[in-house]
N, C-alpha and C positions, 0 to 999 in steps of 0.2 A: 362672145358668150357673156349674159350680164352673172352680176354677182349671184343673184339668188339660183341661177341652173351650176355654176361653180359647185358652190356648196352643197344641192341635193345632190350634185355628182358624187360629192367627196363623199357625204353620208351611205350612202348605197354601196359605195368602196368599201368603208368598212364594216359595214353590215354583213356586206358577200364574203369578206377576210375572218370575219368572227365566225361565218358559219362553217367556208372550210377547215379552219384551223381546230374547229370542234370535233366535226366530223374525221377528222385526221387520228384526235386524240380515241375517239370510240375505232377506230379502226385497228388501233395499235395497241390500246390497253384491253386486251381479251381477258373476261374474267377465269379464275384458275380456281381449283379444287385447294380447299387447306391444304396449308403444310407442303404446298408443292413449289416453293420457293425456293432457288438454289439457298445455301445459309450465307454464300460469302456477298450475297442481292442485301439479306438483312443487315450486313454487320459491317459492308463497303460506303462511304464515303466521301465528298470531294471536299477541302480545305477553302473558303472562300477566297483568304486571302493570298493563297500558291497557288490554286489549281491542281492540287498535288492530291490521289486520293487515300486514305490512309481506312485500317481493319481497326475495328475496336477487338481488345483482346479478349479470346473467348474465357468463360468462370466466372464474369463478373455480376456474384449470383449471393444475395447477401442471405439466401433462405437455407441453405445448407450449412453455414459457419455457425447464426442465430441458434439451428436445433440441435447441433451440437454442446454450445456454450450455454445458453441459458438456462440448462437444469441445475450446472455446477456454479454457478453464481448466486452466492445466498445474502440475503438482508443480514447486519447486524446492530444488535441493540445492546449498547452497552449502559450500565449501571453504576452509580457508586452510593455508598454510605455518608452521611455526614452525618453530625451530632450538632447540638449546639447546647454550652454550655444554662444552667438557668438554677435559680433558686433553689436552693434546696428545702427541706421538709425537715425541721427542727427535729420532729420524735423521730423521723429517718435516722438524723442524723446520730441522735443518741442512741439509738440500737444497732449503731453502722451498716443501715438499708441505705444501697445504693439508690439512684432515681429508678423508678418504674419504667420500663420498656413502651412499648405500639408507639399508638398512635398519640399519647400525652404528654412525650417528650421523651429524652432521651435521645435517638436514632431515628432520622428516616430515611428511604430509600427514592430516590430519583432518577428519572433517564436525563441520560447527560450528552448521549450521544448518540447518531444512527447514522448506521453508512452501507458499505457492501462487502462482499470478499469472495475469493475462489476456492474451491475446494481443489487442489492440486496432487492427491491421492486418492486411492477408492477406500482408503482406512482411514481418513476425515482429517487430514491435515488441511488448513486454510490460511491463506494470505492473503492480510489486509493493511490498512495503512496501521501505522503507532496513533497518528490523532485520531481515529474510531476508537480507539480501545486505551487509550495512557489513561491513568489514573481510575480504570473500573472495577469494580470490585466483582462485576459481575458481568458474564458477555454471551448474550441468549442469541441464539442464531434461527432464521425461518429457512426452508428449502423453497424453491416454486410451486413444489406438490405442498406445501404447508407442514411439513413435516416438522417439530422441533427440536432442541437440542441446548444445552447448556456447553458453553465452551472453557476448554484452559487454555489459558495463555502460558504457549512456549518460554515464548522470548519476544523481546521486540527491540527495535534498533533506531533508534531517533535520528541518527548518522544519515540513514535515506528514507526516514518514514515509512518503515515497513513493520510488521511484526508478524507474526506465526501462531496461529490458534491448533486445538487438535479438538474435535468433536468424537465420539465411539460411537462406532457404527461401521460396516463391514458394503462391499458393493456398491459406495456411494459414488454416482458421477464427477466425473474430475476433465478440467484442462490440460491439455498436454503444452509443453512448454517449448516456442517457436525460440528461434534467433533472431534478437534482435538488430541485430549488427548487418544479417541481412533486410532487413528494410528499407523500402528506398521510399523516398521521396517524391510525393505523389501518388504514394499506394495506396488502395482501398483499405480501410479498417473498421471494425463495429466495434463502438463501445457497450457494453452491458452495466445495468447494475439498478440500482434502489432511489432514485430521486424523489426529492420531495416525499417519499414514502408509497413511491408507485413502483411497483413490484418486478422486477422480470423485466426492463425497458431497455430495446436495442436502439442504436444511432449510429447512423453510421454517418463516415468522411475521407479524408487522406490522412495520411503524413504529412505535414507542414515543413515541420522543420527535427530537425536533432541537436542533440549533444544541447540543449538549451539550460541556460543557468538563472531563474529568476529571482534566486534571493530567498527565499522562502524559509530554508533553513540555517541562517545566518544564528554562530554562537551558542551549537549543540556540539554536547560532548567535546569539549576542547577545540572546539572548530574544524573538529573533523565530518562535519557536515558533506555530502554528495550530491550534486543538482547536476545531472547529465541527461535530461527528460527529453521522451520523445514528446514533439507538441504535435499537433491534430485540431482541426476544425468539426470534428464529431462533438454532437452537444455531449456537455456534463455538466452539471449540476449538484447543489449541495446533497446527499445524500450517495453517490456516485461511488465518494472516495474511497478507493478498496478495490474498486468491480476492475471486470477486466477492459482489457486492448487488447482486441486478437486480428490477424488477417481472415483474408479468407475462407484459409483452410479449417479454423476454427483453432489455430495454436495462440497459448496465449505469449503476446511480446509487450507488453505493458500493463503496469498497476495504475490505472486510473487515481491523480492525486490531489490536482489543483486545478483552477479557472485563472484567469486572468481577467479582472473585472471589477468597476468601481461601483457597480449596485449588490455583488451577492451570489449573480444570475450568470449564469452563460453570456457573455460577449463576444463568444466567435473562436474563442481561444483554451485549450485544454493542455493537459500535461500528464505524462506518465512516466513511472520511473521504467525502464528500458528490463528485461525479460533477462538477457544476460545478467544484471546487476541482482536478479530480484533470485534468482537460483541459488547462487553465489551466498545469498544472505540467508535461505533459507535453508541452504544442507547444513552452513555454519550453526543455526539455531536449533536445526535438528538433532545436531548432533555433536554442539558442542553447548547450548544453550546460552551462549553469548557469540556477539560478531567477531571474527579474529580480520584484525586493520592489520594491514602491510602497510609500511609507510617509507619514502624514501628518503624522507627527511629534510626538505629545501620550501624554502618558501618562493612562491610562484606568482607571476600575473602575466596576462595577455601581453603577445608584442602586438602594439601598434601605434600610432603615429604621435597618439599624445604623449603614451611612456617615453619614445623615443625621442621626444622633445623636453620632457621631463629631465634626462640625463643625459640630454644634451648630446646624441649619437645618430648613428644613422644605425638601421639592422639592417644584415644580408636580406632578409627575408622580410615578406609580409605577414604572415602567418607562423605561433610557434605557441612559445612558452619561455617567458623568461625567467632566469634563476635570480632571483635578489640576494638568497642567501644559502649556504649548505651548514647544518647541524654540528653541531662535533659531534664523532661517533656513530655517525649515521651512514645508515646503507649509503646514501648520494656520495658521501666522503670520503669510504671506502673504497669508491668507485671509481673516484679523480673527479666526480665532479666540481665543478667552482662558481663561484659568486660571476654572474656577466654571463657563463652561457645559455645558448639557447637551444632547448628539448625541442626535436622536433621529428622523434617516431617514436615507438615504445612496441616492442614485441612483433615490429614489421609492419604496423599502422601507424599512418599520419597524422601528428600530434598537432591538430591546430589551435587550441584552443585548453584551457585549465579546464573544463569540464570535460572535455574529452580525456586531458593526462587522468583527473581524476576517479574517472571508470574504470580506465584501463587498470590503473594501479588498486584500485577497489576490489577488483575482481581476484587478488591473490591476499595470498595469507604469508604473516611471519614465517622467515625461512625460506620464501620462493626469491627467485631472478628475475629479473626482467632485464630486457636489452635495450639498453638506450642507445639513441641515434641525437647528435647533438651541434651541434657547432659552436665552436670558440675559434674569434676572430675571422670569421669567414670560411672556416676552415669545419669538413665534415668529419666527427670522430664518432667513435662506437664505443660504447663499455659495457658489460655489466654491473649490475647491481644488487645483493640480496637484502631482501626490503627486512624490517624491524616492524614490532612494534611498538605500543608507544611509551611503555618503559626501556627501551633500547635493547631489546633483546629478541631471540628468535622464537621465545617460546609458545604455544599454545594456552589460552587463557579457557579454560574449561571454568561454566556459571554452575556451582551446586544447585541442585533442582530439589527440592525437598520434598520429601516420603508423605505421600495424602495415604488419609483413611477416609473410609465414608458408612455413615450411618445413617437411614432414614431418608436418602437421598443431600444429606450433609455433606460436604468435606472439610474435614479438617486438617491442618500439617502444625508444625513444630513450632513455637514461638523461638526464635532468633535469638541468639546471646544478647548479640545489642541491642533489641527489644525488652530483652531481662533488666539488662544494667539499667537503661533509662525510666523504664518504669517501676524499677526496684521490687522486682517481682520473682521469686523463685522455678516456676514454670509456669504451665498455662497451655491451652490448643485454640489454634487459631483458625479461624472459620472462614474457609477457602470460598465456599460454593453455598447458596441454599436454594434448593432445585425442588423443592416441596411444600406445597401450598400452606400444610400446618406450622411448621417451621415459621412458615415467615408471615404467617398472622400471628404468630407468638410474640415477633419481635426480632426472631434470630435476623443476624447483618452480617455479611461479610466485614472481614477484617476487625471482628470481635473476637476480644481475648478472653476464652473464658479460665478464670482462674478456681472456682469451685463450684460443686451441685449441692445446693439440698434438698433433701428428701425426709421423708418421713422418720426414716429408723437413722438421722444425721446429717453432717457435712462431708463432703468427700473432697479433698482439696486435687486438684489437676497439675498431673506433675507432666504429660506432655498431650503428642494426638494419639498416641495408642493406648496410653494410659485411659483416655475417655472413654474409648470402644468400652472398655472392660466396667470401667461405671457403667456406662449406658448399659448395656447387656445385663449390669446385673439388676439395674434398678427397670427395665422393662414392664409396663402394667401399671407404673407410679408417674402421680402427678411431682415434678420436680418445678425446681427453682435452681437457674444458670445466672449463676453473678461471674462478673468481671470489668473488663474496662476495655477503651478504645485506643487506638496506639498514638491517638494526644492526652492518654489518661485519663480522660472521662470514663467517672464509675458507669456501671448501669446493670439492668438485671433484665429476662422475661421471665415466665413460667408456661412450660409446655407437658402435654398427656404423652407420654409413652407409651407404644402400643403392644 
């Protein structure tokens, strides 16, 4: 046979091969009516590299979690006052005319911030980070439907970067709050929230990793800082912080807080403070208006290979918490704990890590127990412990919340003693909120002291905030003059129409 009938041979082999194996496939693949697929044909299988055939699990359905969370996920914009000092006006100064208020000097107002939050009631409580809203004098919230709203700040906790808003308003959509503790690694999750200032934006991804400590809140509040974050590969971005981290179901188990990234942007990498921790801070604020810290009093760091080298030892364990040191006085002390052991359960969970103790011990207050599971010299002990705070005592630290009034969509509350003493001022009302357009073309600013009105028929000196009410009301229909100062004691004055 020469080469060239070889070859047409071969060719015609697979000519005739390609058309059985066609015909084979139209034989077998019979077209089907929709939806008549068995579901376990859709959702079966095979692993390339086992052979092995595995079920994708059924829910994994990110449009149900989305319409439930995204109405209760609201923009927030927060605001502050600054002043800056300038020149003053000689005949001012001789008829003691403080500077002129607007736009000429005096006060202006600035956006300083904008991020997200949850609404976690249907009576308009919200939880968002401390860095959206520290230092604002004012915090204006958007719904999705556009709806607005002036908020008061509870409380906030720079311990974990959380803080507590409350808006009024009745029927409002809210998150209900998952376990975070149940989360596993690898789970589906959507993040919600406000990026870049784009409204209502879900992403979804996994759980990454837990119990993560980045650094972030290094040398707050006495170093009682908390970084036990879930981290997640769902994009977030600047504008984010606040929003939620829910499963599924649409429960939320994370406050959206941080990136990890050296341009700004999203790098692949997110962080949230964990859903058990973010409760925990927020009945506290609810209802005590400051965080109440259990503390057990030892100073801690990771075991591993380097510490253990460091002090020259071997540990039983790879995984723990080492004691460096115990308090006098302190819950760990009373407990037997000592300098050299190693923590390694708390409450019947395993302690591997200072961000994990951290949570755990987070999660209670002055006065509670906790069970420590420990070892010294190799050896496993148990104790109890009742944690302190951090004056060394068990008590409950209730924050005074001070009494607002409101006027004209004003609010005002109480100017503080030590606000008195430093500005050597006798009273005054301090201007909480100004939620009205007239108001605040006048000039009015948050965090203005006003100390007296004049008016036509006089002066009326301000002796608190309820005291104002009772001017204001009476001088209604009058154009007035609001002097005071700032609480760096810059004078300043506006003048507004009474209605």
């Amino acid at each position: 046979m020469s080469k060239k009938q070889f070859f047409l041979g071969m060719l015609l082999a697979s000519l005739i091969g390609g058309m059985v194996a066609l015909a084979g496939v139209s034989f077998l693949v019979q077209p089907q009516e929709a939806g008549s697929f068995d579901e376990k044909q859709k959702t079966s299988f095979v692993n390339l590299l086992s052979g092995d055939e595995f079920t994708v699990p059924d829910g994994i359905n990110f449009v149900a979690s989305a319409n439930v969370v995204t109405p209760a996920v609201v923009h927030v914009k927060s605001t502050i006052s600054y002043n800056s000092r300038s020149q003053r006006d000689p005949i001012q100064e001789w008829f003691g005319i403080p500077p002129r208020g607007g736009d000429s000097g005096g006060g202006t107002q600035a956006p300083v911030s904008s991020g997200s939050g949850v609404i976690i009631s249907s009576d308009g409580y919200i939880v968002t980070n401390n860095h959206v809203v520290e230092g604002a004098t004012q915090v204006d919230i958007s719904l999705e439907n556009n709806k607005r709203y002036v908020a008061k700040i509870i409380g906030t906790d720079p311990t974990t970067d959380l803080a507590l808003l409350k808006i009024e308003d009745k029927g409002l959509p809210f998150v209900k709050f998952g376990d975070s503790d149940n989360t596993k690694i690898g789970e589906w999750v959507l993040a919600v929230g406000n990026p870049f200032n784009l409204n209502s934006t879900v992403t979804a991804g996994i759980i990454s990793a837990k119990a993560r400590n980045i650094g972030i809140l290094r040398g707050v509040e006495n170093n009682l800082q908390i970084e036990s974050f879930l981290q997640t590969d769902a994009v977030v971005n600047p504008g984010n912080s606040g929003g939620a981290l829910v499963n599924l179901a649409g429960e939320l188990i994370g406050i959206n807080t941080a990136i990890a990234s050296n341009t700004g942007t999203f790098a692949g990498y997110s962080f949230a403070v964990p859903s058990t921790l973010v409760k925990k801070v927020m009945d506290d604020l609810m209802k005590y208006g400051a965080v109440q810290r259990g503390l057990l009093g030892v100073s801690i760091q990771d075991v591993s290979p380097e510490l253990a080298q460091s002090l020259n030892t071997e540990f039983p364990v790879e995984q723990g918490v080492y004691i460096g040191s115990v308090n006098a006085n302190s819950g760990g002390e009373e407990a037997g704990l000592q300098a050299g052991d190693i923590i390694v359960g708390i409450d019947g969970r395993d302690i591997t890590s200072v961000a994990v103790l951290q949570e755990m011990v987070a999660r209670k207050r002055p006065g509670d127990q906790v069970e420590v599971k420990y070892l010294r010299d190799g050896k496993s002990m148990e104790t109890k412990a009742t944690l302190k705070n951090f004056s060394g005592d068990t008590e409950i630290v209730k924050k005074v919340i001070p009494k607002t009034f409101e006027f004209e969509g004003v609010i005002f509350e109480d100017v503080t003693d030590e606000q008195k003493e430093r500005l050597d001022i006798s009273g005054g009302a301090l201007i909480n909120t100004v939620a009205t357009p007239k108001w605040k073309r006048s000039g009015a600013r948050p965090g203005f002291i006003i100390t007296s009105i004049m008016a036509e028929n006089g002066r009326f000196r301000v002796s608190d905030a309820e005291n104002i009410l009772e001017i204001l009301d009476e001088l209604k229909g009058e154009e007035i003059v609001v002097l005071g100062m700032f609480n760096d004691g810059t004078e300043y004055y506006f003048e507004v129409d009474l209605d």
